[in-house]
KOLMISE-704993 format. One record per residue (C-alpha): residue number from 1; residue in three letters; x, y, z. Coordinates in pm, whole numbers. Each point is the difference from the previous one (the first is absolute). Layout:
<rec kolfi="NUM" pati="ALA" X="X" Y="Y" Z="Z"/>
...
//
This chain:
<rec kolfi="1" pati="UNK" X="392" Y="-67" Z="-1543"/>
<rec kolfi="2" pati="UNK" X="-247" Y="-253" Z="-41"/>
<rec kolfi="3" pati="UNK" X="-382" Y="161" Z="-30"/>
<rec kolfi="4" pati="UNK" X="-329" Y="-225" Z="81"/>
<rec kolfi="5" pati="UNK" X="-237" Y="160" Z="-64"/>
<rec kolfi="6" pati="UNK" X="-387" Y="-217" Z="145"/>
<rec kolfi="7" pati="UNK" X="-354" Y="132" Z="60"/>
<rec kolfi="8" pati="UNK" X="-9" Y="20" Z="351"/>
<rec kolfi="9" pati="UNK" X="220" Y="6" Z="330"/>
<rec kolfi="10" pati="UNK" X="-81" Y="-347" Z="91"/>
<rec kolfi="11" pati="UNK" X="150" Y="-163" Z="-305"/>
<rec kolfi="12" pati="UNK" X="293" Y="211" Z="6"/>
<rec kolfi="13" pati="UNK" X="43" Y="-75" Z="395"/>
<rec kolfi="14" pati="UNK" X="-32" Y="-429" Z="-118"/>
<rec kolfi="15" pati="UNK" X="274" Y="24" Z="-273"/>
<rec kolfi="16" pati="UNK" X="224" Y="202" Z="247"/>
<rec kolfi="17" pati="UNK" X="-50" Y="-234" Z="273"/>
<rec kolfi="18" pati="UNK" X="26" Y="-335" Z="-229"/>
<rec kolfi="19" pati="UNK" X="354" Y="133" Z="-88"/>
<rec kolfi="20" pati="UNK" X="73" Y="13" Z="363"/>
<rec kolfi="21" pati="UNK" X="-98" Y="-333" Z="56"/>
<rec kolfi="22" pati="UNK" X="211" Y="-137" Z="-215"/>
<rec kolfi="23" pati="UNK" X="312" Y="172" Z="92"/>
<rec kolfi="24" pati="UNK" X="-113" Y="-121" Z="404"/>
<rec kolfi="25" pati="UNK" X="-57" Y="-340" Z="-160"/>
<rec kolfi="26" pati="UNK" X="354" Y="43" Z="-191"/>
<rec kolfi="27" pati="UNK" X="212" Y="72" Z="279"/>
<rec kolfi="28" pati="UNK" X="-224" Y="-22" Z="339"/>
<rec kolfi="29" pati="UNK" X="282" Y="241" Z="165"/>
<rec kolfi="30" pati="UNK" X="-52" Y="315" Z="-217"/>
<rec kolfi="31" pati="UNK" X="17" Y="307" Z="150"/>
<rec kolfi="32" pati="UNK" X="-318" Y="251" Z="-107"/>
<rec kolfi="33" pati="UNK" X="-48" Y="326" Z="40"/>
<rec kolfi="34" pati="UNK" X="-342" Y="130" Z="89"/>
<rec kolfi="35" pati="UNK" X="-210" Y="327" Z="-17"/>
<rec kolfi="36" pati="UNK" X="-297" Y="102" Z="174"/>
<rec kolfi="37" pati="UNK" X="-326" Y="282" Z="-84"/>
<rec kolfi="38" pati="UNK" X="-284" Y="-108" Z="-207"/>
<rec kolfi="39" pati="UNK" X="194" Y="-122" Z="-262"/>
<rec kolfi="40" pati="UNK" X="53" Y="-324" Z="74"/>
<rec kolfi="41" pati="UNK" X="-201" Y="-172" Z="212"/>
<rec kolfi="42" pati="UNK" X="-195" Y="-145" Z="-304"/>
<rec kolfi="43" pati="UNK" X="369" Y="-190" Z="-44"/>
<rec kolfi="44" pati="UNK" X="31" Y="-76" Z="351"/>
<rec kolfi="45" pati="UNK" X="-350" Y="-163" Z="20"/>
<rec kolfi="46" pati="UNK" X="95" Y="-181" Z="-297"/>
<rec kolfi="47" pati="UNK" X="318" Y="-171" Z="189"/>
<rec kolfi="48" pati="UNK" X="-191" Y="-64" Z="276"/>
<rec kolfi="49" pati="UNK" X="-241" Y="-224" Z="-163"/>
<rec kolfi="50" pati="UNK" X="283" Y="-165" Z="-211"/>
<rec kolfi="51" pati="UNK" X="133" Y="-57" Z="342"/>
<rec kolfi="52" pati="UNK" X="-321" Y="-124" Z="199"/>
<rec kolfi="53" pati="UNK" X="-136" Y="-166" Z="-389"/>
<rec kolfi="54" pati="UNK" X="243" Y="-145" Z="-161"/>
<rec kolfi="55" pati="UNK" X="319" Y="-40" Z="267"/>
<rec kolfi="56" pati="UNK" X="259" Y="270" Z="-90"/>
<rec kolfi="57" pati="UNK" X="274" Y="21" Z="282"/>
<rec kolfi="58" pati="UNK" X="118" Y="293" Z="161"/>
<rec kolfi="59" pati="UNK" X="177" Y="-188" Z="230"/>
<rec kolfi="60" pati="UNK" X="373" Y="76" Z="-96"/>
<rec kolfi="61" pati="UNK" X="-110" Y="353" Z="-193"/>
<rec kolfi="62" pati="UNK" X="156" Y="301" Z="126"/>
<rec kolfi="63" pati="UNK" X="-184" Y="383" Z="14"/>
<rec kolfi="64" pati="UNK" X="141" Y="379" Z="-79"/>
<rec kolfi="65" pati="UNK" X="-211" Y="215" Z="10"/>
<rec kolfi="66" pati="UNK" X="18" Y="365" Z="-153"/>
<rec kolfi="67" pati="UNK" X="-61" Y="269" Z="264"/>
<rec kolfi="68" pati="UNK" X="-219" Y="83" Z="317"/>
<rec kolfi="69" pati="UNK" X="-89" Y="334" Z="185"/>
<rec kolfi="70" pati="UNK" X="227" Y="137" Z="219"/>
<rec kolfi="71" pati="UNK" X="-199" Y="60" Z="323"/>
<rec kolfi="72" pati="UNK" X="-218" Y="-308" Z="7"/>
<rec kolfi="73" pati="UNK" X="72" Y="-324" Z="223"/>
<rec kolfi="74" pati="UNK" X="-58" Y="-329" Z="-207"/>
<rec kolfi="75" pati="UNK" X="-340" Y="-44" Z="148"/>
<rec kolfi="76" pati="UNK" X="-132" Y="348" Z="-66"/>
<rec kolfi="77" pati="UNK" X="-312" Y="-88" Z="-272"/>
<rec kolfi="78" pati="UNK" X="198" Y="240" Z="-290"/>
<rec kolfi="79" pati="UNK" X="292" Y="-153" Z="30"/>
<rec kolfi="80" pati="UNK" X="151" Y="-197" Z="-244"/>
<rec kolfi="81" pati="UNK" X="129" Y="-280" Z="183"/>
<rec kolfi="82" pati="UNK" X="-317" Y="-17" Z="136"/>
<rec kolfi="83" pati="UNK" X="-150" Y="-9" Z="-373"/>
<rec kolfi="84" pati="UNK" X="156" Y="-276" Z="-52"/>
<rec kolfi="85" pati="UNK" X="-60" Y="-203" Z="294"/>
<rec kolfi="86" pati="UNK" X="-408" Y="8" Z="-62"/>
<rec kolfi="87" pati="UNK" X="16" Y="-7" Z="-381"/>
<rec kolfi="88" pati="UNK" X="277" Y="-301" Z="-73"/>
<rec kolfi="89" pati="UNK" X="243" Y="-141" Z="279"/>
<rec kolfi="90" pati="UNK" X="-300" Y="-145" Z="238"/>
<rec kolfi="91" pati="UNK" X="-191" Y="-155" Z="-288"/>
<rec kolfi="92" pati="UNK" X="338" Y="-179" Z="-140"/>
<rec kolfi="93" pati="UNK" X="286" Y="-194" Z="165"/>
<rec kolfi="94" pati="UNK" X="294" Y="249" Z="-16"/>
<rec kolfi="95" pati="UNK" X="226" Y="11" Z="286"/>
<rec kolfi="96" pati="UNK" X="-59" Y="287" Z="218"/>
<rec kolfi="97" pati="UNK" X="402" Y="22" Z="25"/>
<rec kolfi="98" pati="UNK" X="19" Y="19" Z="-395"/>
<rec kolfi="99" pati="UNK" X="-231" Y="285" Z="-17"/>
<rec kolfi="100" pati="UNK" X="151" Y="355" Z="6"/>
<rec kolfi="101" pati="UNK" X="-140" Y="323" Z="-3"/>
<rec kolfi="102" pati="UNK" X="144" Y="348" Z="98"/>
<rec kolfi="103" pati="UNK" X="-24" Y="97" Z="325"/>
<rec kolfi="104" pati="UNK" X="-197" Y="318" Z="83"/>
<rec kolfi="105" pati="UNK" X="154" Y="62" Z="339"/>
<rec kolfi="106" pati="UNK" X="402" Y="81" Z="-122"/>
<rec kolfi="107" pati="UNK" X="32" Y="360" Z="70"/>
<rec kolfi="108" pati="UNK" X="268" Y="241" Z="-59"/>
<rec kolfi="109" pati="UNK" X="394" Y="-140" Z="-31"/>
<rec kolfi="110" pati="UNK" X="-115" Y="-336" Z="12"/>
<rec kolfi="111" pati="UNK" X="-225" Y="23" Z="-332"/>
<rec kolfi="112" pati="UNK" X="324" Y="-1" Z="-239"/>
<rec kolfi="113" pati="UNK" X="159" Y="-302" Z="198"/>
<rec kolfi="114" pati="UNK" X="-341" Y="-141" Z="-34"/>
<rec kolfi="115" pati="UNK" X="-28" Y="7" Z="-320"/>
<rec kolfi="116" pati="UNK" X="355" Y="-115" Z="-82"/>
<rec kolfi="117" pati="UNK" X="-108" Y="-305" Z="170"/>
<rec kolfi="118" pati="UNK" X="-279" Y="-69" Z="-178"/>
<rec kolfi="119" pati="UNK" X="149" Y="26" Z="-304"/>
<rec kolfi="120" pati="UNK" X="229" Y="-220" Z="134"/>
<rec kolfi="121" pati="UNK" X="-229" Y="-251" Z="83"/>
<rec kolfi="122" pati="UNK" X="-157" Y="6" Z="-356"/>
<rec kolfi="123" pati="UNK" X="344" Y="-119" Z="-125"/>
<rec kolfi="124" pati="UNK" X="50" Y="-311" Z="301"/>
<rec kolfi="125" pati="UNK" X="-291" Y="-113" Z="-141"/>
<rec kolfi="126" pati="UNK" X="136" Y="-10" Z="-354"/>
<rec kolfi="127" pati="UNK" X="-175" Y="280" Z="-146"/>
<rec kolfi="128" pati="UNK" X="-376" Y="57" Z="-108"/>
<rec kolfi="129" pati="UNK" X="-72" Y="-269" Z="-307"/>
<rec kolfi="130" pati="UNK" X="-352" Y="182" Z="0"/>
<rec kolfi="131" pati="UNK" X="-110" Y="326" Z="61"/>
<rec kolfi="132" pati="UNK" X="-370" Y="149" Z="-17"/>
<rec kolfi="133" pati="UNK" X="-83" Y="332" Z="-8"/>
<rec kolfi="134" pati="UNK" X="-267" Y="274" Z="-52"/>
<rec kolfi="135" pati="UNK" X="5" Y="351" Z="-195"/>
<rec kolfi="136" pati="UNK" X="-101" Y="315" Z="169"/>
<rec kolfi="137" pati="UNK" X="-194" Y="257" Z="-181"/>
<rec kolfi="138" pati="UNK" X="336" Y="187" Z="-52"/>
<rec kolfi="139" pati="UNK" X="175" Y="-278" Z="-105"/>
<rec kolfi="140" pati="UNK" X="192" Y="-108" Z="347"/>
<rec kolfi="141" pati="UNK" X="87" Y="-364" Z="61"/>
<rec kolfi="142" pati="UNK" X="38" Y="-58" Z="389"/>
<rec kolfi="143" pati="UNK" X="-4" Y="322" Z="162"/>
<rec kolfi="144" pati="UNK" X="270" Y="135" Z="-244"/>
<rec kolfi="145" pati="UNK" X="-163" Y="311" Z="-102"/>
<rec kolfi="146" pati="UNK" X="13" Y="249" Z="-282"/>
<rec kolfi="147" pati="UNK" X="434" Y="68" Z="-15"/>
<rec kolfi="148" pati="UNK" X="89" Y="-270" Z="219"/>
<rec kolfi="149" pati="UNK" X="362" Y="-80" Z="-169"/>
<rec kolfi="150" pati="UNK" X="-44" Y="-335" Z="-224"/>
<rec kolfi="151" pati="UNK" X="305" Y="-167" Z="166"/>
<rec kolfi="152" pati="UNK" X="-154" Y="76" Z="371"/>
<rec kolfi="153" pati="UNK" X="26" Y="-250" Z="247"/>
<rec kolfi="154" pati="UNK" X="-212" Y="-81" Z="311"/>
<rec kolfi="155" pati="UNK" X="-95" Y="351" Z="172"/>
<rec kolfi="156" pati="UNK" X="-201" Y="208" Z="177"/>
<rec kolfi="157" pati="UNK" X="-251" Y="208" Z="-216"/>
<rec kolfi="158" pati="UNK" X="-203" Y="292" Z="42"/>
<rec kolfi="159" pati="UNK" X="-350" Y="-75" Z="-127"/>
<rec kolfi="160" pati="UNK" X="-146" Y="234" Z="-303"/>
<rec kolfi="161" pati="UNK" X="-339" Y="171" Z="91"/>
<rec kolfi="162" pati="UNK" X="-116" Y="-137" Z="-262"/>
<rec kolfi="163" pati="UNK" X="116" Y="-366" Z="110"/>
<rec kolfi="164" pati="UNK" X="-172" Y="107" Z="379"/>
<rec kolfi="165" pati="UNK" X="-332" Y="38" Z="-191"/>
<rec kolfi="166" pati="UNK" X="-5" Y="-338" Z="-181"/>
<rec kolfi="167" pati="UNK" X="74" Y="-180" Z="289"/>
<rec kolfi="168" pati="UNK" X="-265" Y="163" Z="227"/>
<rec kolfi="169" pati="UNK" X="-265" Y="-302" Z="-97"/>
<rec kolfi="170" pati="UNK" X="221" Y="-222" Z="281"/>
<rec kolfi="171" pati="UNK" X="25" Y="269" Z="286"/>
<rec kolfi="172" pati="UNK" X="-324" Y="107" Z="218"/>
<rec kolfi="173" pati="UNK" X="87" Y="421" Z="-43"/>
<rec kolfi="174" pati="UNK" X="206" Y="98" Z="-325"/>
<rec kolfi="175" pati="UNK" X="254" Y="208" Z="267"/>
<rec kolfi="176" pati="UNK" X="97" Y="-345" Z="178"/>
<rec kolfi="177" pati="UNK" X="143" Y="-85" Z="-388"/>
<rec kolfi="178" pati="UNK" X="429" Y="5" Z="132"/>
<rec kolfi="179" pati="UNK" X="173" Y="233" Z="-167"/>
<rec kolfi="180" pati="UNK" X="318" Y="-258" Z="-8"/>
<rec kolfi="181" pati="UNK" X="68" Y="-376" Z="-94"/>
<rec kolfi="182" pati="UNK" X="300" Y="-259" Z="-75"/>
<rec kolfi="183" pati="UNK" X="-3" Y="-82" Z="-352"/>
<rec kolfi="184" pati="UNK" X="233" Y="-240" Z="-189"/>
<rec kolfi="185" pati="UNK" X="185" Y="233" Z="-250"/>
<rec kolfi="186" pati="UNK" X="-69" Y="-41" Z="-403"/>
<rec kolfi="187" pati="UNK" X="344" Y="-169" Z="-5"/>
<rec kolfi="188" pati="UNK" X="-89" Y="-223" Z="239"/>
<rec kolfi="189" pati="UNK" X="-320" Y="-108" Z="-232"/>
<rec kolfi="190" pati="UNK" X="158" Y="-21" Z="-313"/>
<rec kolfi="191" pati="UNK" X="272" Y="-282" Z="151"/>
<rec kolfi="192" pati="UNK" X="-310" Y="-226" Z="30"/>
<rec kolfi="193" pati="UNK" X="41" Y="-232" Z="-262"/>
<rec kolfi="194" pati="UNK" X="-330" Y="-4" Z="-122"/>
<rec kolfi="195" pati="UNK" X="-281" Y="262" Z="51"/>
<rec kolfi="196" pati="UNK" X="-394" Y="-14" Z="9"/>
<rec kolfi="197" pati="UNK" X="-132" Y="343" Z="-68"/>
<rec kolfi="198" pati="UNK" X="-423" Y="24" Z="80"/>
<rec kolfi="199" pati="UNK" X="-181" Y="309" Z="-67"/>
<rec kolfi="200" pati="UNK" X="-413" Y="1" Z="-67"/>
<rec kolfi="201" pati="UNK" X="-221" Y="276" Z="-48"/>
<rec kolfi="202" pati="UNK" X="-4" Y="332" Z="-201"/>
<rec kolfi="203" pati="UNK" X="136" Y="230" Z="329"/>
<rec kolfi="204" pati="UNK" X="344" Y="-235" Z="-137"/>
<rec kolfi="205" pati="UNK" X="-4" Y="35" Z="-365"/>
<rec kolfi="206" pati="UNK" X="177" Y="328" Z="-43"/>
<rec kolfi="207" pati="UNK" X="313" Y="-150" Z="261"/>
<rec kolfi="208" pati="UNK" X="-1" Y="-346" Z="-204"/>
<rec kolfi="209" pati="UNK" X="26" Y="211" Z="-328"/>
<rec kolfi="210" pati="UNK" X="298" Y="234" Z="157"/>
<rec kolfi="211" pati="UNK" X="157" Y="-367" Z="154"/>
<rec kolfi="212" pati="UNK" X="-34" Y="-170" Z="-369"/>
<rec kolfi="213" pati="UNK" X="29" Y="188" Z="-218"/>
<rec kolfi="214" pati="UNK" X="126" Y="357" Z="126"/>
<rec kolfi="215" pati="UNK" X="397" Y="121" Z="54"/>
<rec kolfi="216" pati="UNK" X="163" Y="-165" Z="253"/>
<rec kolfi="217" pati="UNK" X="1" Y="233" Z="316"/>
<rec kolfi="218" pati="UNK" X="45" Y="66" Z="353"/>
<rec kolfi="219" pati="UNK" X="-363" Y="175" Z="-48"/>
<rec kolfi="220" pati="UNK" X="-121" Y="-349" Z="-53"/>
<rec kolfi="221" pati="UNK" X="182" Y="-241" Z="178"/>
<rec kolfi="222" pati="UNK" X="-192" Y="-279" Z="-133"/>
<rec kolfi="223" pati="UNK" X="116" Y="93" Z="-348"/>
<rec kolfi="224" pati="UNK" X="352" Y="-133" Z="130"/>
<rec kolfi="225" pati="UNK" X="-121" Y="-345" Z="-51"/>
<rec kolfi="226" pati="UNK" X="40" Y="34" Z="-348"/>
<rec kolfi="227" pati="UNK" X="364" Y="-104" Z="78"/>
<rec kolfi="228" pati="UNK" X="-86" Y="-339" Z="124"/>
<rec kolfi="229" pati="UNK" X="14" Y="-283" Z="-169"/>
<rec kolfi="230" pati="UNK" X="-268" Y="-190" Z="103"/>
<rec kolfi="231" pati="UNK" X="-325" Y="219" Z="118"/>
<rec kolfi="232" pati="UNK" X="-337" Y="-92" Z="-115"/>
<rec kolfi="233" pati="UNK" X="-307" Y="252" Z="79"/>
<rec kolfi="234" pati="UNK" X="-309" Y="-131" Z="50"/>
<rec kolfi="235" pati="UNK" X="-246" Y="232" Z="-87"/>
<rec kolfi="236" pati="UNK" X="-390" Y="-22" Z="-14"/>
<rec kolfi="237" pati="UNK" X="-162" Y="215" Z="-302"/>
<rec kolfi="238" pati="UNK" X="-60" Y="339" Z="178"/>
<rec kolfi="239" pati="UNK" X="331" Y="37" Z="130"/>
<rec kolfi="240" pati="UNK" X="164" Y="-55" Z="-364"/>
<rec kolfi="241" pati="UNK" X="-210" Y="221" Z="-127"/>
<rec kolfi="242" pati="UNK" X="222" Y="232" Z="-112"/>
<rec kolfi="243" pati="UNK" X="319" Y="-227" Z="-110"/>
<rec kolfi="244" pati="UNK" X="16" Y="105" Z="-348"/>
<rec kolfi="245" pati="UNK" X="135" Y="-322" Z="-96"/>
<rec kolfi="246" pati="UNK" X="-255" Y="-214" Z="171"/>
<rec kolfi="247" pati="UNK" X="-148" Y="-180" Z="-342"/>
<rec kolfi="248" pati="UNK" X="341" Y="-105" Z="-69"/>
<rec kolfi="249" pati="UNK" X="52" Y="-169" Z="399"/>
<rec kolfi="250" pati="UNK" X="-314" Y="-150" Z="-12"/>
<rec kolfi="251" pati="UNK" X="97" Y="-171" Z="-328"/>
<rec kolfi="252" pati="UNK" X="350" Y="-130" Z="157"/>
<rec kolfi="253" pati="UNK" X="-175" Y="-130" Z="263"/>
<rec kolfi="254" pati="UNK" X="-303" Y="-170" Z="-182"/>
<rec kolfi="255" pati="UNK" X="302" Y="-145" Z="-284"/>
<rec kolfi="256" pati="UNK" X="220" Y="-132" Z="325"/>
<rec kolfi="257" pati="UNK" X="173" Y="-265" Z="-177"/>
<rec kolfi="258" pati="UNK" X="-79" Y="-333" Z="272"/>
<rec kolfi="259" pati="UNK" X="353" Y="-59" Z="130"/>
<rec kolfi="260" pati="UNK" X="-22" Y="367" Z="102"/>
<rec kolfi="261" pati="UNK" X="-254" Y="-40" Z="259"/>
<rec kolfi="262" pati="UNK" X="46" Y="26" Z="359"/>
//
């Protein structure tokens, strides 16, 4: 795993979202895989204004995204598709068609053909070159909580309470927080062939420690991606706070030999 370690969220958010520029300027039909929460919109505002600023086309990109609430309709205001919609696809010019997030309406039998399908549809499209994603407080990537089985595949999950009470910032009354969601699986991650992995502030340094540096665990799913060959974490200050080996990343970064960089 690759560690960058910069001051703030903003330059960590830039570097991430210069990478992703060039792999969109690379091959203008990659296929990314997005994430939504607080996380990063800092990168998503960054992509917008290298698409309004300086011309980068979304025009032949295709969209996964990671998960969504089981309950709420694509233009309920919590929702993730929804998320999306306000905070990247209207400001750049993705095809709606190429954009896919889970629905929240499947219910009952139909959520495990659902989600068979969706995976499916991740491999028609050639499979995620890209694939962004957050760190909960616990260490869950998607919505694949504490024990979720490291080969897991696109599911339905039952929401920890302590998951409920982190996301209660996007809902009007912490009870309206679903108890359920469609998550891609960690299996499904990890056969992205290259990962982004953004975490900022202190609430995250204890997960990016366990991630890093820790045993690899289903009580950390994120500590899985120290299997994959090419993951870089983009960290600001406070959330690798508590690497012990930080010193030694920063130096690896700042001694990049030139035909290294991204």
């Amino acid at each position: 795993m690759e560690v960058i370690i910069l001051n703030d969220p903003e330059a960590v958010s830039a570097l991430s979202a210069r990478r992703i520029a060039q792999l969109v300027r690379a091959k203008p039909t990659a296929v990314l895989g997005l994430a939504t929460g607080s996380t990063p919109l800092r990168l998503y505002k960054e992509l917008i204004r290298l698409h309004q600023e300086e011309g980068l086309d979304f025009s032949e990109v295709t969209s996964f995204n990671l998960d969504e609430y089981i309950g709420l309709a694509a233009d309920h205001a919590a929702s993730y598709r929804y998320f999306m919609q306000e905070n990247l696809f209207r400001h750049i010019n993705i095809a709606p068609e190429r954009t896919h997030v889970p629905s929240g309406l499947v219910a009952g039998p139909d959520i495990a053909r659902y989600c068979a399908e969706y995976e499916e549809a991740i491999v028609r499209a050639g499979g995620i070159d890209l694939q962004i994603l957050g760190i909960g407080s616990d260490g869950h990537i998607g919505f694949n909580e504490p024990s979720s089985s490291l080969a897991s595949r696109t599911r339905i999950k039952t929401l920890t309470q302590r998951t409920r009470e982190d996301n209660t910032p996007f809902f009007d009354n912490p009870d309206d927080v679903p108890h359920h969601v469609i998550t891609m699986g960690v299996g499904t991650i990890m056969e992205a062939r290259e990962i982004h992995l953004l975490a900022f502030g202190d609430k995250k340094a204890d997960a990016i420690a366990d991630a890093v540096e820790g045993p690899i665990t289903a009580n950390v799913p994120a500590s899985v991606l120290q299997m994959h060959p090419t993951v870089r974490l983009f960290a600001d200050e406070p959330a690798a706070s508590k690497l012990a080996r930080r010193d030694y990343y920063r130096w690896v970064y700042d001694n990049k030999p030139a035909w290294q960089a991204f």
